[in-house]
N, C-alpha and C positions, 0 to 999 in steps of 0.2 A: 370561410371560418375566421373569427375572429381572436388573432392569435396571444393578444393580452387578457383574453375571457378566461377565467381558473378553470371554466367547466368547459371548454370548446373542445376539448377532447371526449367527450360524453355525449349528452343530449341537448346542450345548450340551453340552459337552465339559468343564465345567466344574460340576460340580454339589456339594453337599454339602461345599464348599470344598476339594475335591482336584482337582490339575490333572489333564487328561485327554490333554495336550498328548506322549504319550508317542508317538507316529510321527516318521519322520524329519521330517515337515514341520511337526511341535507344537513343543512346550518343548526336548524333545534338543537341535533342531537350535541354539535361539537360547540355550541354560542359558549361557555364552558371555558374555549380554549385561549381565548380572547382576556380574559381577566389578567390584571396585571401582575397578580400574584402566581398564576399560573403560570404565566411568560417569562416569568423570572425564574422559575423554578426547572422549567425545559430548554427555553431557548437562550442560545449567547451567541450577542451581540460580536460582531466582528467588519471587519472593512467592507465587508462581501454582502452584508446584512445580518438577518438573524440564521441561525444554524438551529434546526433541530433535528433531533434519531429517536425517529419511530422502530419499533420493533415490527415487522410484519408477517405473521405466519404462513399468508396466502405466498411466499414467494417460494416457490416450488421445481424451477426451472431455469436454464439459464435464457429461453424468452422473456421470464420474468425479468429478470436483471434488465437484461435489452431494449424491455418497453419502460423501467420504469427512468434509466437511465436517460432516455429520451427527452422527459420532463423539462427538459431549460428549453428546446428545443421547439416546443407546445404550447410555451406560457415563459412568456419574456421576464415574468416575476419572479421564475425560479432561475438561477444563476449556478445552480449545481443539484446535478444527485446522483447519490452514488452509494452501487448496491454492496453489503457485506454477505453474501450467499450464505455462508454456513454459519453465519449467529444469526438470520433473517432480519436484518438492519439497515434499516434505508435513511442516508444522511441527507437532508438535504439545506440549500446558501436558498432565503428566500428573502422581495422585497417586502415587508410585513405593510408598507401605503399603500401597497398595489394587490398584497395578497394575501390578508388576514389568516391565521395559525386557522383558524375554525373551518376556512375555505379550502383549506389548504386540506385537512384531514379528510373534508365531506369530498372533495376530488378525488385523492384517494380509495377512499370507499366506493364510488359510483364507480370506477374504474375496477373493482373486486379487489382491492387491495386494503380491508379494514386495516388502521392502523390501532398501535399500542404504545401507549406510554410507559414502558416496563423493559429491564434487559431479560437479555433471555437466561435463564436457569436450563441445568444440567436436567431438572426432567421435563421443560420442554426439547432438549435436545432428542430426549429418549422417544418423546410422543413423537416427535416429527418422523422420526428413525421409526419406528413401532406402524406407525399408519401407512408410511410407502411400504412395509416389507407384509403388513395384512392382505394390503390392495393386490401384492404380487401373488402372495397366496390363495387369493380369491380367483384371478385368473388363472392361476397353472391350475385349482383343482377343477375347477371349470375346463379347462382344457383338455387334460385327460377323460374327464367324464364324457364331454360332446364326444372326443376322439374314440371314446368306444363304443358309442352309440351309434359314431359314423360306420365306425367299421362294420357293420349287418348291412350298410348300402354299399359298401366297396365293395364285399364278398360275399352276398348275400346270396348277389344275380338276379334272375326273372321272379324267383319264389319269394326275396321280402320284398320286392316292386311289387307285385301282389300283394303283399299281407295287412293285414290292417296292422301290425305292429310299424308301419313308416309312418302313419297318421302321427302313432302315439309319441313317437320316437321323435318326430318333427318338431311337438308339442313340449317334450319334455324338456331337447335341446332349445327351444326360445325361450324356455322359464328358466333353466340356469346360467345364458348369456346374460339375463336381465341385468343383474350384477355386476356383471363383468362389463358391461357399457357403462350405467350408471354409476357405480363405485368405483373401481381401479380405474375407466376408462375418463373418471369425471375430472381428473385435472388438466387430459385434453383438453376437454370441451370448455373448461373453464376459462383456459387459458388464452387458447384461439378466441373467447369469446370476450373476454376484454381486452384482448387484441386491436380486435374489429371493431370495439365502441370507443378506442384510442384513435380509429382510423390507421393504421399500420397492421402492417402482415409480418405475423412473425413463422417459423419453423410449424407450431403447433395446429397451424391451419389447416395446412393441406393433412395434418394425421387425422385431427378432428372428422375431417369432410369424410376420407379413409374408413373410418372407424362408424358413422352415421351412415354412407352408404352399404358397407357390406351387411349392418342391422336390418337397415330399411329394406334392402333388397331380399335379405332371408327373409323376414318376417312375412313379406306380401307374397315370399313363394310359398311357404309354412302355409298361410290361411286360402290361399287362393286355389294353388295346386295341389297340398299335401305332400310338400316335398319335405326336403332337410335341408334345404338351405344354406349357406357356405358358415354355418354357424362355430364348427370347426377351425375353420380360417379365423374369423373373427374371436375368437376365444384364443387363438393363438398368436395373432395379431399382438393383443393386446398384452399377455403374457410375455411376449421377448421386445414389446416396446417398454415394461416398466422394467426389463433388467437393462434395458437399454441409458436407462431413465436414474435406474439406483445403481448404476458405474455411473453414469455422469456426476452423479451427484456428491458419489465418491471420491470421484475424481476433483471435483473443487472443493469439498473438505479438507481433503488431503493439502492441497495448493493453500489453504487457506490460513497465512503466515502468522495472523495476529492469534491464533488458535493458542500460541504458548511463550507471552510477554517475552522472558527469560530467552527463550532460545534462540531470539533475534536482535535483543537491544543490547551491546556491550557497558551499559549502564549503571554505575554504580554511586557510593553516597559514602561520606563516611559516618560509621554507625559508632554509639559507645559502649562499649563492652560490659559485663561485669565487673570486670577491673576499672572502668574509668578512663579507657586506654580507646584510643579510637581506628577503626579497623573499615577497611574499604571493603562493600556490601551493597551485591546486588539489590536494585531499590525491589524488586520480586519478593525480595526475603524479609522488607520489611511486615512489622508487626506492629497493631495498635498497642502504645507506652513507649517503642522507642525513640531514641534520644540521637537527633541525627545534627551535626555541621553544615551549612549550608556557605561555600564561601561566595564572594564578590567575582559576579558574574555567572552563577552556576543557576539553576531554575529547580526550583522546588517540586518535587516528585511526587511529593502526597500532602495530602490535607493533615494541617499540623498545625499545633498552639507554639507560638514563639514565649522562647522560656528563661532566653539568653542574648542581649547584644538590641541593635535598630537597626529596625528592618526598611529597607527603601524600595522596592517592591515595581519592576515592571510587567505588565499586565498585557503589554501589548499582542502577546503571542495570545493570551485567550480570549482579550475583551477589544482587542482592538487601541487603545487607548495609551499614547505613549507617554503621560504624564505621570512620572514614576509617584508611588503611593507610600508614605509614609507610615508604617504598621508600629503600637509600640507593646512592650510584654505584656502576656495576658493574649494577647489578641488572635484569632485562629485564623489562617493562612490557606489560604486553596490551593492547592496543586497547579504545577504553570506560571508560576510567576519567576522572573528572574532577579537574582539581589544583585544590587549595585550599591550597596554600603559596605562596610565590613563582614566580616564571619557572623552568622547567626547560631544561635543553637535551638534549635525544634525539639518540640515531640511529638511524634504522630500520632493520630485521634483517627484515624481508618487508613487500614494497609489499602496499597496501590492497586488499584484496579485497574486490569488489563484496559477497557473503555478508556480510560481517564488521559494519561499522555499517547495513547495510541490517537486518538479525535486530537488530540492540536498534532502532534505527527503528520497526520494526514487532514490537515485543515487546508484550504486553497489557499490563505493567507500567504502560505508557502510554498504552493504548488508551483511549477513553470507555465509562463504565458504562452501562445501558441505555439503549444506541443502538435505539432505533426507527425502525430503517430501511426502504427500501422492496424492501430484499433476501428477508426472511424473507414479506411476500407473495409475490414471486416462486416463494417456492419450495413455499408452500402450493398457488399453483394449478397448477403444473405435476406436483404429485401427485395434484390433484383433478382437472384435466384427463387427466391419462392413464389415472384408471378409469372416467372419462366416454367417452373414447374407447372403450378396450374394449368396453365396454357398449353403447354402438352398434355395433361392429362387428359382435361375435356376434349381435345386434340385428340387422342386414343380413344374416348369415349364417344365421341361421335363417328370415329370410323368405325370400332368394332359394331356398333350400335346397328351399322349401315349392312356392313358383311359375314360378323357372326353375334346376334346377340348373347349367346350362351358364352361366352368369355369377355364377354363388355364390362360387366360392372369388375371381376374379377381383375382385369386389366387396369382398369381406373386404378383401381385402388392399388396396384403394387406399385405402378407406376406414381402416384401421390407418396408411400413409403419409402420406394425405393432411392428417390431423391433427397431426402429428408437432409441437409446438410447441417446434421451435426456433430463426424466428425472437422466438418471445418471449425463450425463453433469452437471443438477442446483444441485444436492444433496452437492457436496461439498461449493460451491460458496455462495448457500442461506445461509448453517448452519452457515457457521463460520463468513459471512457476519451479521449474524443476534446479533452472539456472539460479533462481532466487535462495532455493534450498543450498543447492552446493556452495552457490557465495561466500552465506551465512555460516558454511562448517572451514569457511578458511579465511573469514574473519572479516568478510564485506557485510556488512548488512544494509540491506536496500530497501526504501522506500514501500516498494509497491512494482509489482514485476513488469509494469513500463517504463521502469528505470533500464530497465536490460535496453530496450529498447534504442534508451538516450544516448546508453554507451556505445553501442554498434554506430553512431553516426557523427560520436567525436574526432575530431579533426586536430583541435588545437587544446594542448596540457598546458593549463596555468598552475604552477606550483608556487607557496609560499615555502620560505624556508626555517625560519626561527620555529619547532616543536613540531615542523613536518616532514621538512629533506633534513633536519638535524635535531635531536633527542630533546624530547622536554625535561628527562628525568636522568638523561647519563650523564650530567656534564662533570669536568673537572674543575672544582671546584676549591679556591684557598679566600683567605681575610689576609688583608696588607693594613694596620691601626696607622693612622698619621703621626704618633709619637711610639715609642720606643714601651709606653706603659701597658700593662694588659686589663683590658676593659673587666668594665668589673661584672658579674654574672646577671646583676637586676639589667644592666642593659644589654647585655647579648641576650636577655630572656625577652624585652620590650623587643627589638630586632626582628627575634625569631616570631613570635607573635603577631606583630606588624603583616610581617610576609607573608605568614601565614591564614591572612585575610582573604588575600587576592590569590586567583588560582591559575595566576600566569606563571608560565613553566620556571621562570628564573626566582619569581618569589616563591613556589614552592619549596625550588631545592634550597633556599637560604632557608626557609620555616623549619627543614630537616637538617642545614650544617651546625646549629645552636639548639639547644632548649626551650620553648617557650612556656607559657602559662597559660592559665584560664582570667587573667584580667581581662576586663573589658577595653575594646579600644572605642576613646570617642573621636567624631570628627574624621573619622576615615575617610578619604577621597583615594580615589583612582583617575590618572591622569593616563588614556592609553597612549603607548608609545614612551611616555615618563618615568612615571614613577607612582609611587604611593605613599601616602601620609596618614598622620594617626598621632593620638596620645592616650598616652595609658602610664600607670605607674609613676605620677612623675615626669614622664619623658615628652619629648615632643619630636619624634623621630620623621624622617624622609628617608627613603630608599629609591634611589631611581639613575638616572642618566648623569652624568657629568654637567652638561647644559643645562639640565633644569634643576642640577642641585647647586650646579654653579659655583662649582669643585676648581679653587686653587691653588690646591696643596701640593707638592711636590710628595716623591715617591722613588723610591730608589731601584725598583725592578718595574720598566716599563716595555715587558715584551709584548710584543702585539702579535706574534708566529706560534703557534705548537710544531713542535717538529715535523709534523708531517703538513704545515702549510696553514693549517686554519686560525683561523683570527681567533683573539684570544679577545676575548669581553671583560668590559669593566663596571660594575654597576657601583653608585655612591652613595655613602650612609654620614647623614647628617641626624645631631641629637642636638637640641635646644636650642639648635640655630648657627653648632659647631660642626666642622669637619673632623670625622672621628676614625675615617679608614674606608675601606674601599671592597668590594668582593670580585675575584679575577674567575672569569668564565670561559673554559675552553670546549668548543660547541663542534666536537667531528658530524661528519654526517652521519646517516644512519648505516648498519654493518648492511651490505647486498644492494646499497640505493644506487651506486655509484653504477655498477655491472646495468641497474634495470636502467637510468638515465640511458647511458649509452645506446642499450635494445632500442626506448622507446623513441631515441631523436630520429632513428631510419623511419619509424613510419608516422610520426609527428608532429606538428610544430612545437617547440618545447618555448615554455613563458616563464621569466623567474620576477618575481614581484615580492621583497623584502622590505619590511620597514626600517633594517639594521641598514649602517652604512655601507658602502662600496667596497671597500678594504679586500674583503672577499671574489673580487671579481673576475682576477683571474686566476683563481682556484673553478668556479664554476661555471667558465668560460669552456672545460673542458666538456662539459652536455649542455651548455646553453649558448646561441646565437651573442655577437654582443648587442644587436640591436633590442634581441627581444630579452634583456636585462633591465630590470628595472628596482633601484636601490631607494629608499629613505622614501618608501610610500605611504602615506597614511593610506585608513579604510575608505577611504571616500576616493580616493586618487586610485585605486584597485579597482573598486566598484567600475568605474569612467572609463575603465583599460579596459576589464571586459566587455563594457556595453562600446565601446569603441571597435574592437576584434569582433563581435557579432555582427556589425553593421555593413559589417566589408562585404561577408559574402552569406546567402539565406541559408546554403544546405552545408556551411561551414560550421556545426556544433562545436562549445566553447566549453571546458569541464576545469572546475576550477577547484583544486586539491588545496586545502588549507588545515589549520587545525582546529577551526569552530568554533576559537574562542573572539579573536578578535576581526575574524573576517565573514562575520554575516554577511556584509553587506555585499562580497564579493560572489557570497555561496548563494546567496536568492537570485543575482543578476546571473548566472552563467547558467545555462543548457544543461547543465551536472555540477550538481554539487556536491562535494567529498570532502566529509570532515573525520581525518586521519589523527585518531584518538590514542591515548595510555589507555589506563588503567581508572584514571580520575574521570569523576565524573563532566564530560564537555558535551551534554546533548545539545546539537543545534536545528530546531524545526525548518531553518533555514535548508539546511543541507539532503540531498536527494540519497547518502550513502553516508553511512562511518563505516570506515574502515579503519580497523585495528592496526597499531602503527607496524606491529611486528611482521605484518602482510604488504606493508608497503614495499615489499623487494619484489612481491608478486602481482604487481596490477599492472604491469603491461601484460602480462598472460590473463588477467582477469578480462581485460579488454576483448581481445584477441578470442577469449572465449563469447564473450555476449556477442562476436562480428557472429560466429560460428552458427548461435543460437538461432540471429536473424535471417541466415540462409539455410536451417531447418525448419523456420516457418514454412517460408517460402515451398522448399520441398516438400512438406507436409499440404501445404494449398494443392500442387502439383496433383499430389496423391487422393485429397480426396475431390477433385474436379474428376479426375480418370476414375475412380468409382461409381463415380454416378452418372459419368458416360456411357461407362460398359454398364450398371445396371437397368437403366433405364430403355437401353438399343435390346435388353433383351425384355424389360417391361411392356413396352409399346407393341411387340409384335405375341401378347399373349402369352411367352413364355417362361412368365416369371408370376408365380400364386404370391398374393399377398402376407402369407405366413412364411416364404423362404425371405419373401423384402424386409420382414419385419425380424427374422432372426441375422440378416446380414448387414442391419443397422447397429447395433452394438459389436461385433465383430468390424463394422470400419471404423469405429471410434476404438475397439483393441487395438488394430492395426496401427491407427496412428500417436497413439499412447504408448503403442510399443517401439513404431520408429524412431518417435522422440528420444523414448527413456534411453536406447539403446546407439542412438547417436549421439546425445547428451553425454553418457557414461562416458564413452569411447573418446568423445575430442575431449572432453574434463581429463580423463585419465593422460591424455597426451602431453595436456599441456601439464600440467604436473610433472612429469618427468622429462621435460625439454626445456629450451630458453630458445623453441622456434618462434619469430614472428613471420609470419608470411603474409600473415594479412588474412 
């Protein structure tokens, strides 16, 4: 197979570099997709290639997921895919030289996966929901019915083995299975059947084969002998495989995090009131007409006409493209961009859509590079299991064949069900799904439930300090004027304005110690590490460092201690080119940080990488090494530390806690990224987690739980390998009907949804009311 071929998964329709896609359901249909206007309208452009999300409604299953997820795997042009289950949403990173948008679609489709340019809507939810709960009701009435028809040959005796009523009975029971194979039964066969023109085995195989032999075999008893045939079975079969089928499917709805924006992104904006008055607002709540702040460095939430200020516009997280873009009023703004000028003022022209920053959230742009996770075992044994399976079946089916045919085919087949491994399938997805949910109600929000994953195998905590081991919002805070005069209000109003551009935690709280205005500021620059600059009103104002204001004024209170030891800061305000005074910053750490430091240095290596001076050193000497201390960093010299601490050792995971405004660079390079956020809007696509700063007393327990999560996978694997040990030793030897196999495959996917939830609860609950670590 030629594995750069788009169709080598199919029929091979593509050979000698000529498409072969010439049917109405090849290239014809999709040449369409290829135009340039169209490509601009679906696809965006990123490091990775083009990105686009089909809707798919054939995705039915979590094999579906499994094979479609495969796809980079099959075709070296695709570089990502990745399935959204419960909005039926297939993302996929492709090379558009290697693999035209059109080739792309007619692959999909030859593999039974027509795709759709469309999101999915609240009554496609309902059809989807509407057609598996028909399909179940077409077999359970089916089931009942064959079941009573069986019942005149269970009890009948010698007299209806006689009767001509078995003929009819035979007859009647194969005309209302028909249905029940071909409708409810048909997303089996569907599935196993593009499975097989993938060339991979998925779960759905061996039920297919299950479900064709027990038909087959009735039928040619039906017509041959007049018998009745195991049509009862197979009616039943199939009836406790779709409830089997609609919990699972439940079961990843439920899991299915992006289902409600709000409830997982700590995200907010500030919005302007009725009043004029500007008030922090989840970006969820926005509405087309509002009137939102966007400051310097923050990323624009929704698609909005800029109405107020210049806008300088990095694009990089959606387009790739790190040459910031100059936007001027008038001009309408996409969603994803981050300012790197002054304060903007927007209005937005379409509320947030959940798609919208959820797709660069979960863009690979930002993903971690070889993740070694415990997803790709999964899915090696559930392909090595399903030709295990086989293999004993026809194994069973060729010995009963040999010694008793009248339990042969019945044997096959339970032993095909009985194996079915999917609750292995849920074991992973529930737990850490479950872990994702509780996270999120104590102020983690994570990624994507392989984050759980990343934390169970961190090893070394890199913490910054300035807005993460100490408050961006509580400091204490005075003004020292370099004369004796009191400055007059137009400029403590330019001041507060100024700071209030930038949404570093020290010029916030100046923005809030003074008044400011609605003047515009021109010429705004941010120098990070320094300071900021601007003119407005008149003024020509710097706020920033000492050093870079290049401050030498004297000052008659130069304390550098708060009484309880912490360095007291000093930020300098220059206006027209004068020294005008000074702002004193006193930065405790956070209340409970100190207690979790401690906990977490027992089972840790603990990292402190500050871009403030030293001063502080030994205050936080008392949870940090002095080697692994490190003072007056820039973002680039943090970046270099982490990828330095990775390199040491492969299974040493590196999780680097910042506060996501000025340490991207640190939060993409590390194994886990955590950007420990206020209240202000600081999303970083960079970062694998925000956590809410008020839970930072709790993330060595947060930890300590995801170790937990990952040794109830484990156990749950345990569990369901031992189910299908003991089902299958009593498959083999005949004494297991393929309708008890097929009602005890949704009951081991209970089983281990309920291990989960109920180990999950139980160590959640613990650790909430202890400060054990044990590891």
């Amino acid at each position: 197979m030629e594995e750069n071929c788009p169709t080598s998964l199919n029929s091979g329709k593509y050979q000698d570099g000529v498409s072969g896609f010439d049917t109405p359901s090849g290239f014809a249909k999709w040449g369409h997709l290829d135009r340039d206007e169209f490509y601009e309208k679906y696809v965006r452009d990123t490091d990775e290639g083009g990105i686009v999300q089909f809707f798919i409604p054939g995705i039915a299953c979590a094999s579906c997921v499994s094979l479609l997820e495969r796809l980079p795997k099959k075709n070296s042009a695709v570089n990502r895919a990745q399935v959204n289950f419960a909005n039926k949403q297939l993302t996929v990173a492709f090379d558009r030289t290697k693999l035209p948008l059109s080739e792309l679609a007619a692959w999909l489709e030859e593999l039974g996966y027509t795709p759709e340019f469309q999101e999915k809507t609240n009554e496609d939810v309902m059809k989807s929901k509407r057609g598996l709960i028909v399909k179940l009701a077409v077999a359970g009435f089916a089931f009942v019915s064959i079941m009573l028809l069986a019942l005149s040959e269970y009890f009948g005796g010698e007299d209806f083995a006689l009767s001509e009523f078995k003929d009819y009975f035979g007859l009647i029971s194969l005309f209302i299975s028909i249905p029940v194979v071909f409708f409810s039964g048909a997303v089996y066969f569907s599935s196993a059947y593009n499975a097989l023109r993938a060339k991979v085995l998925n779960i759905d195989v061996p039920v297919a084969l299950g479900i064709a032999t027990l038909f087959i075999r009735s039928t040619l008893d039906v017509m041959q002998n007049g018998g009745m045939g195991y049509f009862d079975s197979l009616a039943g079969l199939v009836f406790f495989l779709l409830i089997g089928k609609w919990y699972q499917t439940k079961t990843y709805d439920d899991l299915n995090y992006e289902r409600d924006y709000k409830s997982w992104f700590p995200i907010n904006v500030m919005k302007e009131d009725s009043e004029g008055l500007l008030v922090s607002t989840p970006i969820s709540d926005l509405k087309t007409g509002d009137v939102i702040r966007i400051h310097h460095g923050e990323i624009v939430p929704a698609d909005a006409i800029l109405i107020a200020g210049e806008g300088l516009l990095d694009k990089s997280f959606t387009t790739g493209e790190s040459h910031p873009e100059k936007v001027k009023e008038g001009a309408e703004i996409e969603a994803g961009g981050r300012q790197l000028g002054g304060a903007i003022i927007l209005r937005v022209v379409r509320p947030v859509e959940q798609s919208q920053l959820t797709r660069l959230w979960n863009s690979e742009t930002f993903s971690k590079k070889n993740d070694r996770s415990i997803k790709d075992p999964i899915d090696r044994i559930s392909k090595h299991f399903t030709l295990a399976v086989l293999f004993v079946a026809f194994g069973t089916l060729f010995f009963w064949f040999i010694v008793d045919l009248s339990i042969a085919w019945e044997a096959f087949t339970a032993t095909l069900i009985v194996a079915c491994p999917c609750a292995l399938a849920l074991s992973l997805p529930f737990t850490y799904g479950s872990v994702l949910r509780l996270l999120g109600r104590e102020g983690a929000y994570l990624k994507n439930t392989m984050v759980v994953e990343r934390m169970a195998r961190v090893k070394h905590l890199v913490f910054d300090k300035t807005g993460t081991l100490t408050p961006s919002k509580e400091f204490k805070l005075d003004f020292e004027g370099v004369s004796t005069d009191d400055l007059s209000k137009d400029l403590m109003s330019a001041v507060s304005t100024l700071a209030n551009q930038s949404a570093h935690p020290m010029s916030r709280a100046i923005a809030r110690f003074w008044t400011g205005s609605k003047s515009e500021v021109l010429n705004f620059q941010e120098t990070v590490g320094a300071g900021v600059q601007g003119e407005l009103d008149g003024f020509k104002v710097q706020i920033g460092s000492k050093k870079w204001i290049a401050s030498d004024s004297n000052y008659s209170n130069n304390k550098e201690r708060t009484d309880d030891g912490f360095q007291v800061s000093y930020v300098y305000v220059k206006v027209n080119d004068n020294h005008v005074g000074r702002f004193s910053f006193a930065k405790p750490i956070r209340a409970g940080v100190d207690k979790e430091l401690r906990e977490l240095s027992k089972h840790y290596t603990l990292h402190l990488l500050s871009g403030d001076s030293n001063s502080e050193r030994s205050i936080f000497s008392k949870w940090f090494a002095e080697e692994y201390m490190k003072f007056e960093q820039t973002p680039e010299e943090k970046r270099t530390y982490i990828e330095e601490l990775q390199s040491q050792s492969d299974s040493s995971k590196v999780a680097m806690v910042g506060d996501g405004l000025n340490d991207a660079a640190a939060l993409q390079s590390s194994d886990l990224g955590v950007a420990v956020v206020d209240d202000l809007y600081a999303f970083s696509p960079s970062s694998d987690l925000i956590l809410d700063a008020r839970s930072l007393r709790s993330w060595g327990g947060m930890m300590r739980f995801a170790r937990k999560a990952q040794t109830t996978v484990y156990i749950l694997f345990g569990i369901s390998f031992l189910y299908n040990a003991i089902g299958l030793s009593f498959a083999v030897q005949g004494l297991l009907t393929p309708v008890i196999a097929a009602i005890l495959m949704p009951i081991s996917s209970m089983t281990v949804v309920g291990v989960a939830l109920l180990r999950t609860r139980l160590t959640w609950s613990k650790l909430l009311n202890t400060d054990q670590y044990d590891g």
